[in-house]
C-alpha positions in Angstrom: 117.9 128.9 98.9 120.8 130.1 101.2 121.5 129.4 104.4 123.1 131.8 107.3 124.0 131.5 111.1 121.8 134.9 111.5 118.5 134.8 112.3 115.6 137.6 112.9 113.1 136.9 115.5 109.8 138.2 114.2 110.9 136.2 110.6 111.4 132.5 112.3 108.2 131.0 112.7 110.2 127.7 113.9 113.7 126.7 116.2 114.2 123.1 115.8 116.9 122.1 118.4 118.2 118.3 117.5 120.1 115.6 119.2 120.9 112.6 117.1 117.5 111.5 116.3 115.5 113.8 118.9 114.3 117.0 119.0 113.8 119.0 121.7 110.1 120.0 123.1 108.3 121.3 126.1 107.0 119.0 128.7 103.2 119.8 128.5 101.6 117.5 126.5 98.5 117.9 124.4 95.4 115.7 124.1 97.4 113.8 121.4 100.6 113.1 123.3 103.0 115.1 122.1 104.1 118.4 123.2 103.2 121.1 120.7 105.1 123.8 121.6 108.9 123.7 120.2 111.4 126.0 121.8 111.6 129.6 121.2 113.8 132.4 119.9 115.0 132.8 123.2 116.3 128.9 124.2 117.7 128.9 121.0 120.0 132.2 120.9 121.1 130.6 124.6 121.5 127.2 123.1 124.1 129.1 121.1 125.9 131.9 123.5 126.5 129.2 126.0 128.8 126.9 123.4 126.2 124.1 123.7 125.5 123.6 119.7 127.5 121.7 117.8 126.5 123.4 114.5 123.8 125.4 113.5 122.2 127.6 110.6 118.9 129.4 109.3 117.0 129.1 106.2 114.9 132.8 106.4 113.0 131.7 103.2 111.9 129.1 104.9 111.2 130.8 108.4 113.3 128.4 110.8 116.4 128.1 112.8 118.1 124.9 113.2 121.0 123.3 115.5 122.4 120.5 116.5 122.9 120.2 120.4 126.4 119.4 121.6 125.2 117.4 125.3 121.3 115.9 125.8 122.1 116.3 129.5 122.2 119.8 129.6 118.5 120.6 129.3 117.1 123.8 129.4 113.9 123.8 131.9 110.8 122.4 131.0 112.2 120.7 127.9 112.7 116.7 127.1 114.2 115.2 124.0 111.6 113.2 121.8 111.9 111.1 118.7 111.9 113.3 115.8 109.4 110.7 114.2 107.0 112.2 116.7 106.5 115.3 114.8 105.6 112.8 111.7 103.1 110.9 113.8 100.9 113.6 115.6 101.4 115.1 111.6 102.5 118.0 113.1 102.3 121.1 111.2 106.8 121.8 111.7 107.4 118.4 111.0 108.0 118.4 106.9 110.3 121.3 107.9 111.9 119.8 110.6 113.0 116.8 108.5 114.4 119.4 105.6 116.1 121.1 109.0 117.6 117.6 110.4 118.1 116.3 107.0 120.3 119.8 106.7 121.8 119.8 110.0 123.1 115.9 109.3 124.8 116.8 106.1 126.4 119.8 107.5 127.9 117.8 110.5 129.8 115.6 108.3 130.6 117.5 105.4 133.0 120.3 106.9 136.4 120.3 104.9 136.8 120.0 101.0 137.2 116.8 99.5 139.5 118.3 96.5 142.1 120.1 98.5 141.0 119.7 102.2 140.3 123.3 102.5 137.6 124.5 104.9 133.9 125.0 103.7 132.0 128.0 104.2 128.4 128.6 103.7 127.2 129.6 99.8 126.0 133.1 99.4 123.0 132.1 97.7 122.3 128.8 97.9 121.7 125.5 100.0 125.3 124.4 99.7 129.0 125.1 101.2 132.0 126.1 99.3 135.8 125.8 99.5 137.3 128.8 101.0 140.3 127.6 99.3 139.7 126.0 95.7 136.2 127.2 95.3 134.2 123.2 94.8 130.7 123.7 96.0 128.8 120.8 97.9 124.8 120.2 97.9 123.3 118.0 100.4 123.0 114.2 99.5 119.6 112.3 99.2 120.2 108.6 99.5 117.3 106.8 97.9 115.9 103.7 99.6 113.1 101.3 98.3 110.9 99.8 101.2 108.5 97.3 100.3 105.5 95.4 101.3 105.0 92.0 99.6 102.0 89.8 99.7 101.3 86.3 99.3 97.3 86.1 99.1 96.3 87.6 102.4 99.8 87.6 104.1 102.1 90.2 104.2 106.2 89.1 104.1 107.6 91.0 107.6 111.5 90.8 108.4 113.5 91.3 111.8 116.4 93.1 110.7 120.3 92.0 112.0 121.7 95.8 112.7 118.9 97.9 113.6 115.3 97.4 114.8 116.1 93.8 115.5 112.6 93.9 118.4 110.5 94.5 115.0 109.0 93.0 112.3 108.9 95.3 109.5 109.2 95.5 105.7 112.0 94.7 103.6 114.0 98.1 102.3 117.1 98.8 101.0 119.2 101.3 99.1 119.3 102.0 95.3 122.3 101.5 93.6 123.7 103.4 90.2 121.8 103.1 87.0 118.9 101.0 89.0 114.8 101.6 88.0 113.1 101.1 91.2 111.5 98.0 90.4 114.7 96.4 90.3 116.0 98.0 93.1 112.4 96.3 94.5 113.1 92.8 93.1 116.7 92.9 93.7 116.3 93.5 97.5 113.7 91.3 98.2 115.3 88.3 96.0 118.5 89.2 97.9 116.8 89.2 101.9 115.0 86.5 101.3 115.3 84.8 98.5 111.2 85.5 97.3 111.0 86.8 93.8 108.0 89.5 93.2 105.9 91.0 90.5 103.5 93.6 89.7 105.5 96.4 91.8 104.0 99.7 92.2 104.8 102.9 93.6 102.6 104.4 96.7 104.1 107.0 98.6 107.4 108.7 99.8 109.1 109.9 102.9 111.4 112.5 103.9 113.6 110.1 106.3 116.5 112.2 107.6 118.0 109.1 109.7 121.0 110.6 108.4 119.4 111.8 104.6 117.4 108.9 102.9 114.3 109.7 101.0 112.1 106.2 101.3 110.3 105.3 98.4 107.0 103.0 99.1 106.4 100.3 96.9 104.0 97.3 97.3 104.1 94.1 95.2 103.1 90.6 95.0 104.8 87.5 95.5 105.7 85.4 92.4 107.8 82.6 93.7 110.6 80.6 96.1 110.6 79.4 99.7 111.7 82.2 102.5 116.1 82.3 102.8 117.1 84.8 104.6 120.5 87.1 104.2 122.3 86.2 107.2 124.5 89.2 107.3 120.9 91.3 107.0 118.1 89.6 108.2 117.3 87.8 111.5 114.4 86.5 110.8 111.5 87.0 108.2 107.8 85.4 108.4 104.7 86.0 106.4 101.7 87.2 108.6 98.1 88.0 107.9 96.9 91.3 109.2 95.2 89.8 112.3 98.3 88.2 113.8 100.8 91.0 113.3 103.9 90.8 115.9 105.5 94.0 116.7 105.8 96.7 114.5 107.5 100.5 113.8 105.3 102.6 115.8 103.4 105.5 113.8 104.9 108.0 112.0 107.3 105.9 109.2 105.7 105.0 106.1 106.7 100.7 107.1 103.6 101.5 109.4 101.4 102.9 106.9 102.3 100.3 104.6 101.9 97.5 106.9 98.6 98.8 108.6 97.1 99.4 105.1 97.0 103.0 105.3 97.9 103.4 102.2 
């Protein structure tokens, strides 16, 4: 699939304009909470004319337009910037496309000059990648892989407040997979290492496109097998086991930790 910085009206169903971790979306809310309608053809060309996008780029196999907006002050009217994750909540019907478009839009924001030689990248003619103008290396988008798990103890669940992120939040324990490591012990080696539990009987559940820059989260539950809670201090704040009728606070709707922990899955 190839990207371009051209686009043709009547074949872009979708303009996703992004800020950091927010998109951009009319005011007028539906019944649900979040505005449906995303900005059109016309915001977006203007986005582009008046120098306000950092990057941007079209996939017309996939029928969207995509940029990354330079200042969130500058609002067009009748817009406001939303958490991207509201598109996953209210299960839009852009949102698995917007998290390929952010997830795209990330990648290209840091990934402008060659690695081999330092020359400038251009966009490949055919495929979802960028190219040396000078040496000719071609670079794909990365995919970091990250277990997130919920372990239980009986009819308690093992919730963490996390050190660099999130720290308001209980939530489940997650972390990235390293070379040459199966899932399940990227599961039992992050777990052991947060807080000192050891686990068993780990199974898969779901995934999710997380483009907070470009993981891919992979849900996993399992049950607790032994130890006494110790947390990570460079990690971990604080982590508690909690039965589903005393749960503190938690990631809002729309990540799969709140599916996990809310037992919608």
């Amino acid at each position: 699939m190839s990207m371009t910085k051209y686009f043709e009206d009547a074949d872009t169903d979708f303009f996703f304009i992004f800020h950091e971790n927010c998109i951009l979306v009319k005011t007028q809310m539906n019944a649900g909470g979040l505005a449906d309608e995303l900005p059109d053809a016309d915001i977006y060309r203007k986005c582009i004319e008046h120098q306000l996008a950092k990057d941007w780029f079209t996939e017309p196999q996939n029928r969207y337009a995509a940029l990354s907006f330079e200042d969130p002050q500058l609002l067009p009217a009748g817009y406001i910037w939303v958490p991207l994750r509201s598109l996953f909540a209210a299960e839009h019907p852009a949102a698995p496309l917007a998290a390929r478009a952010a997830g795209i839009i990330n990648w290209r924001l840091s990934v402008r000059f060659c690695s081999f030689c330092g020359g400038p990248l251009s966009d490949h003619k055919y495929e979802t990648a960028r190219k040396c103008t000078l040496c000719g290396h071609e670079f794909y988008p990365s995919i970091s892989p990250c277990i997130i798990v919920l372990v239980k103890k009986e009819d308690k669940m093992l919730l963490a407040r996390h050190l660099q992120r999130n720290s308001n939040v209980y939530t489940c324990l997650a972390g990235y997979m390293e070379p040459g490591e199966r899932i399940e012990e990227c599961v039992e080696r992050e777990v052991f290492e947060e807080t000192g539990i050891k686990v068993k009987n780990i199974r898969y559940t779901k995934s999710q496109a997380w483009p907070f820059p470009d993981q891919l989260m992979i849900g996993c539950k399992a049950e607790y097998q032994s130890g006494e809670i110790r947390v990570q201090q460079s990690e971990i704040q604080e982590a508690r086991w909690f039965s589903s009728d005393e749960l503190p606070a938690i990631p809002p709707p729309g990540s799969l930790a709140w599916e996990l922990i809310t037992g919608k899955i």
